[in-house]
C-alpha positions, 0 to 999 in steps of 0.5 A: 076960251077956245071952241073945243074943250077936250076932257081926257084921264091924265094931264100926260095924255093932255100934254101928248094930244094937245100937240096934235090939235090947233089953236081953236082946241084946249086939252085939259084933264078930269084926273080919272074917275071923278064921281063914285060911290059913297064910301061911308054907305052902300051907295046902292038903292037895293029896293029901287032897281039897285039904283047907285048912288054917286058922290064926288069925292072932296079933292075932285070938287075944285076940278069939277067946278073949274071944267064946268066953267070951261065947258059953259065958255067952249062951243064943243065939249069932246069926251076922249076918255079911254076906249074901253068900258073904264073909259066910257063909264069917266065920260059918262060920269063927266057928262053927268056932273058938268051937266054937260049939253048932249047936242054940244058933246061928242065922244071920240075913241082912239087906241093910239095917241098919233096926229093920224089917230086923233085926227081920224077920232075928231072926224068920226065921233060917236054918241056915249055906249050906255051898254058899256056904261052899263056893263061897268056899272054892273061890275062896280055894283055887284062887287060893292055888294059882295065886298059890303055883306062879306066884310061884316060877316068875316069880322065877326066870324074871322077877325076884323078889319077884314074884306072880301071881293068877288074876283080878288078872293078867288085869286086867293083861292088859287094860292091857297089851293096851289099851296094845299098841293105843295103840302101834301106833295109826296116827293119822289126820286129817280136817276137820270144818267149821262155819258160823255162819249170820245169819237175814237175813230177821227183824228180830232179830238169830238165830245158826243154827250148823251142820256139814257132815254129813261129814268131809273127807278132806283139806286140798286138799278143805276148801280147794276147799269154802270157796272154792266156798261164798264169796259163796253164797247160802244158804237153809232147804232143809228142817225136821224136828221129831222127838219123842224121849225119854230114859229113867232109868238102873237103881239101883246095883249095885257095879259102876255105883255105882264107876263113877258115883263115879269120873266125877261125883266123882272117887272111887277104886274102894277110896275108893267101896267104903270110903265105901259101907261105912260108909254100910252100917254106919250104916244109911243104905244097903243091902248095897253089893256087889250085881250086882242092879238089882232094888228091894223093893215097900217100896222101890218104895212109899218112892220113889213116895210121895216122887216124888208129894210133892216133884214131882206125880203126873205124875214117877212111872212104877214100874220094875222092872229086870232084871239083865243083867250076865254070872253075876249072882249076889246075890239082894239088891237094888240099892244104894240108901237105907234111907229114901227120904225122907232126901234127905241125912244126917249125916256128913263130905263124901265121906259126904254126896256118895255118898249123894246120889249114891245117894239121886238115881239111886234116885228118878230111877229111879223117875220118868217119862221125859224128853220132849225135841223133836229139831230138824233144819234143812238149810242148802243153796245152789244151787252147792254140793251139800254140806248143812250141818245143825243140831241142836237139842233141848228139854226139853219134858217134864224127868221124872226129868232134875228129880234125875238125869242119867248121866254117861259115860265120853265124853270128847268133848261132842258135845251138841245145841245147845238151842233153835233160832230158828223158821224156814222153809223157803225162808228166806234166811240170810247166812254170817258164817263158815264154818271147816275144822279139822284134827281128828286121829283119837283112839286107844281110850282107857286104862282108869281104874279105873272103867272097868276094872271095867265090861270086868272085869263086861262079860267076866264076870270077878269079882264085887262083891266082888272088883272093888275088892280086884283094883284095888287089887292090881294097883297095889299090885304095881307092875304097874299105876301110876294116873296122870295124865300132861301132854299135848305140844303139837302143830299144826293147821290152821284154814281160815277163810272171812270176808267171802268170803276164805279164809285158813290159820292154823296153830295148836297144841293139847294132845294126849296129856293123861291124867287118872287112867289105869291104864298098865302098868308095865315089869314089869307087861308083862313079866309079862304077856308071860311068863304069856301066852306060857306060860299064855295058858289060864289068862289066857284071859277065857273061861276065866277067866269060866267059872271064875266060873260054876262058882263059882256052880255050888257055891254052888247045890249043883250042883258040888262044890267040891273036884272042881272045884278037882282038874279044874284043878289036875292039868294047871295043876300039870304046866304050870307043871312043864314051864315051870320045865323048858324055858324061859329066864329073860326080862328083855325086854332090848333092844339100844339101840345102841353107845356112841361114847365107849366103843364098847360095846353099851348094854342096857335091860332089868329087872333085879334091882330094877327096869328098868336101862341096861347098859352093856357085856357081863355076859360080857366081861372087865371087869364092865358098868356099870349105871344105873336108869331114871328114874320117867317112862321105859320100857324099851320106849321110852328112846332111847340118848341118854336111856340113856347121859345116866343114867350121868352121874349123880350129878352135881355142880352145883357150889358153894353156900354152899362146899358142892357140890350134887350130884344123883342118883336114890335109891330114893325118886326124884330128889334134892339132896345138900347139906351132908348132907342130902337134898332131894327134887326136884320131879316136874318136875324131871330130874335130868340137866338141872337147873341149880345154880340150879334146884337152889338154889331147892329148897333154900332153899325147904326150908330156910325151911320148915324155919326157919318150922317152929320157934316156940320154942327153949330155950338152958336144954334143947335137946331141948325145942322148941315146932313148927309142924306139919301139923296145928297147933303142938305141943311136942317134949320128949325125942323125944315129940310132945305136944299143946298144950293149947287156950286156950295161945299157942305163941308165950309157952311157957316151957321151965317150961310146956313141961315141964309139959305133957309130963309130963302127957300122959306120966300113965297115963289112968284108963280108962274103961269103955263101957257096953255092954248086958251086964246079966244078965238 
């Protein structure tokens, strides 16, 4: 066994660090956490100090037994965990259960995995922070508090199954309440007018377009504008040339990088998050959960030296960035290349695009500003004492807009035109149209995950590495569904002034179309409802921010962890004592009215699995009669009609084939039931208003797809068959799926070949040693 035995997270990141280290250094892997606390019980010694109690879980006990005998045969144990709190809290945790000599241990801590950086780690190693430790502690403690005295407490007053969390509700919480706005949103309109303008006075042929610099209130006024401004003369009354200039934006930080990913690349937050990691472990990047925008002198150097070689001396301007964002903890710095002369890299897609997504913004951080000219021109005539304005702007100077330009989470271009025709003052202008259109008002917008995340770290909520792990949650609860959604038609009015006529055209546009939106499921907002009403403090973003700055308190030494999780838990207990007591259970059930054929009362409410229409009284004589929601509705918006039509389910379309085709709705969605099999309808579908022939088409298409997926049968054994999968042919023999082998054509497969095949995949594989740097020395 070699001298040193370095324990790191992954096996990646043991692969990339163990190329930088000599012969005497093994580099193995603990696979993350590898002790936690008990899932079947609190795991928290409540009355002695909150004291946890950890286990190691079933599938780390091998891992554990094998790094204790390689730490028992090497001379130094080195803990090269990650940097922040999550990391030290894994080394700490090593430390305890490999039983591990303090003399003989050393923790080292790097934000890059670079032969300079580990190198630099190896000569500089650190005792373990307990503070950090601590701090983590707190955290896991306290939300294993809230999530064990929450839970219990919402399956008897909500529903069951159900859990809480002290970050992730608050997330929720925010959804909700954005939707809240959304519905009561009273929307507006008014008219924005345009005009395109001919410069009468040159000799070739130059469109001015511009806009009025208000809106108009009414149709009536837009109306009287177009007519007053008919037959106008209109002239330059005035040109304003303004220099401006635009600015990079800081490196990454978590939080920007997740927000960057999802708008330029569509990337979730856990997918960034996941890719990011990856990149780590391979070297290429710097530590990816950080809230610092801070960049090393090494790598202020790197990106300067490349910026002067690839673009001049004149696309350099060194930056040093502050961090602003609310308890900004990590001292490491921003995300950003390991070697700023790796303009891209090896690995798949989705690797290559992140990277060069960070490689960019770090090099545009350190580059010059962008000098643009602003152009302002007033159009006016003598009758009309409205203005009319364009807008224009040039480049003149394109600095670090050369490799970078920020995205925004704007949904509405409002960019200046580009360069404007030289004109003066005084110049005569003929109008080729003019155009008022009805432009309705926009309610604030739903959260995608991106967005989230940015109000979670504006409010101070969280930290880099919780933002992707509560997202996630919160989806995985079913309390929050990521969902794109189709737009309504819906008309407006077009005024149009041509010629010196006036005309209104109705037209229609798409309203209402989201695009991966974070919307609140029923039991999401009834949840909330109930924690709000009841633990509106605990769900309070200052509150809840404020616990974050006392996590940071213990993991400056400053607070003790224990003494901050008792100042909480006592009143929080006696609340959550106190709601048991007193209040009743909530379904957020809602009268939606009577029923004509039967004249009794119909419900929408959450029941026992899910939201349902209830049609009758739980507490009259004959038992009500239940129906379960459709994916696309809401107990909070379902008319009674669409109630009473989901009692006519499942339905019979009648006979296909002699066989009858009946639809319902399963614990998977919408189906087909024909010949006794099931057929999923699609999306689009509803199964209320399905047609038979809808219904057929579903199923032939399925049918076929079930036919082309066969290749080769045998009357001689049936269980052998040759398929068409998702990724290529293969052979089914005795219900194993086997590889065919290359170079063979599925379709000439003998029955002989077939079995041959399966037999030799069926073969124990000798296995094969890896290679590993465990020579004694």
């Amino acid at each position: 066994m070699a001298k040193n035995l370095v324990i790191v997270e992954s096996p990646a990141k043991a692969k990339t660090i163990e190329k930088f280290l000599g012969k005497d250094f093994v580099v193995t892997s603990c696979y993350g956490h590898i002790r936690d606390l008990s899932k079947k019980t609190l795991g928290i010694d409540i009355e002695n100090g909150f004291n946890p109690k950890y286990e190691v879980p079933a599938d780390k006990t091998k891992i554990i037994t094998e790094l204790k005998k390689m730490a028992k045969e090497a001379e130094i144990v080195w803990l090269a965990t990650d940097e922040d709190r999550e990391g030290e809290a894994i080394s700490w945790h090593l430390l305890e259960s490999l039983k591990l000599d303090e003399a003989k241990t050393k923790r080292i801590v790097f934000h890059e995995i670079t032969k300079t950086a580990i190198t630099e780690a190896i000569e500089h190693p650190r005792m373990l922070d307990r503070f950090l430790v601590d701090a983590q502690q707190a955290r896991r403690v306290l939300d294993r508090l809230v999530g064990f005295e929450l839970s219990p407490l919402l399956w008897k007053k909500v529903k069951p199954s159900l859990s809480a969390g002290r970050v992730q509700s608050v997330a929720v919480r925010l959804i909700v309440e954005r939707e809240n706005e959304i519905k009561e949103f009273k929307i507006s309109y008014s008219y924005r007018v345009a005009a395109e303008f001919e410069i009468t006075g040159s000799n070739e042929k130059h469109i001015l377009k511009a806009g009025l610099s208000q809106k108009l209130p009414t149709r009536e006024e837009a109306e009287d504008l177009l007519k007053r401004c008919a037959n106008a003369a209109f002239a330059v009354e005035n040109t304003e040339v303004r220099p401006s200039k635009k600015s990079p934006a800081p490196p990454f930080t978590t939080s920007t990088l997740q927000q960057e990913a999802s708008r330029k690349l569509g990337f979730s937050v856990a997918k960034t998050m996941l890719i990011a990691q990856q990149l780590y472990e391979e070297g290429k990047i710097t530590y990816m959960r950080t809230d610092s925008v801070n960049l090393s002198n090494m790598a202020l150097a790197m990106a300067k030296e490349e910026i002067t070689k690839t673009f001049g001396d004149n696309y350099v301007k060194t930056r040093n960035y502050v961090t602003r964002s609310k308890g900004a903890q990590e001292a490491h710095e921003a995300i950003r290349p390991t070697y700023m002369n790796a303009p891209i890299i090896k690995g798949n897609s989705d690797q290559r695009r992140l990277y060069e997504l960070i490689y960019k913004r770090t090099l545009a951080s350190q580059m010059s500003d962008a000098q643009l000219e602003r152009t302002l021109i007033t159009i006016g005539t003598p009758n009309v004492p409205e203005k009319f304005v364009a807008e224009g702007e040039v480049i003149k100077f394109d600095g670090f807009l050369k490799v970078y330009m920020e995205s925004s989470d704007d949904e509405v271009d409002e960019t200046p035109e580009g360069l404007l025709p030289a004109i003066n003052i005084g110049e005569k202008l003929g109008l080729i149209e003019m155009t008022a259109t009805q432009r309705f008002s926009q309610h604030p917008p739903r959260y995608t995950e991106a967005s989230l995340v940015k109000k979670l770290e504006e409010l101070g909520i969280g930290r880099p590495s919780t933002f992707a792990p509560t997202i996630s949650t919160i989806q995985k609860r079913n309390y929050v569904v990521n969902e794109t959604r189709e737009g309504t038609s819906r008309y407006y009015v077009l005024l149009s002034l041509k010629n010196g006529v006036v005309e209104v055209v109705e037209k229609t546009e798409i309203t209402g179309y989201e695009k991966s939106k974070l919307f609140p499921t029923d039991i999401g907002s009834l949840v909330n409802y109930f924690l709000v009403e009841h633990f509106g403090n605990i769900l309070d973003f200052q509150f809840t921010a404020t616990v974050e700055k006392e996590f940071d308190e213990i993991a400056a030494g400053r607070k003790k962890w224990n003494k901050m999780i008792d100042e909480f838990y006592w009143p929080f207990h006696k609340q959550v004592t106190e709601t048991t007591e007193t209040t009743r259970k909530v379904s957020g059930e809602r009268l939606l009215g009577i029923d004509p054929a039967t004249q009794k009362n119909v419900y929408v409410k959450i029941g026992r699995f899910g939201p349902v229409v209830q049609l009758g009284e739980t507490d009259g004589e004959l038992k009500p009669r239940f129906a379960g929601l459709l994916k696309n509705q809401s107990i909070e918006t379902i008319s009674l009609e669409d109630a009473l039509s989901l009692f006519r389910l499942p339905r019979n379309l009648g006979p296909y084939n002699e066989k009858d085709v009946v639809v319902s709705v399963g614990k998977f969605g919408p189906y087909a039931l024909y010949n006794s099999a099931f057929y999923s309808l699609r999306k689009t579908d509803n199964p209320i208003t399905i047609t038979l022939e809808e219904a057929i088409i579903i199923i032939e298409e399925k049918l076929l797809k079930q036919k082309n997926k066969v290749i080769r049968e045998f009357e001689e054994d049936k269980t052998v068959k040759v398929l068409n999968g998702r990724w290529g042919p293969y052979i089914v023999a005795d219900g194993e799926n086997v590889k065919i082998p290359k170079g063979m054509d599925p379709q000439a497969l003998t029955l002989a070949e077939c079995l041959a095949i399966a037999k030799d995949a069926a073969k124990p594989k000798e296995k094969v040693k890896k290679s590993t740097k465990s020579k004694k020395s």
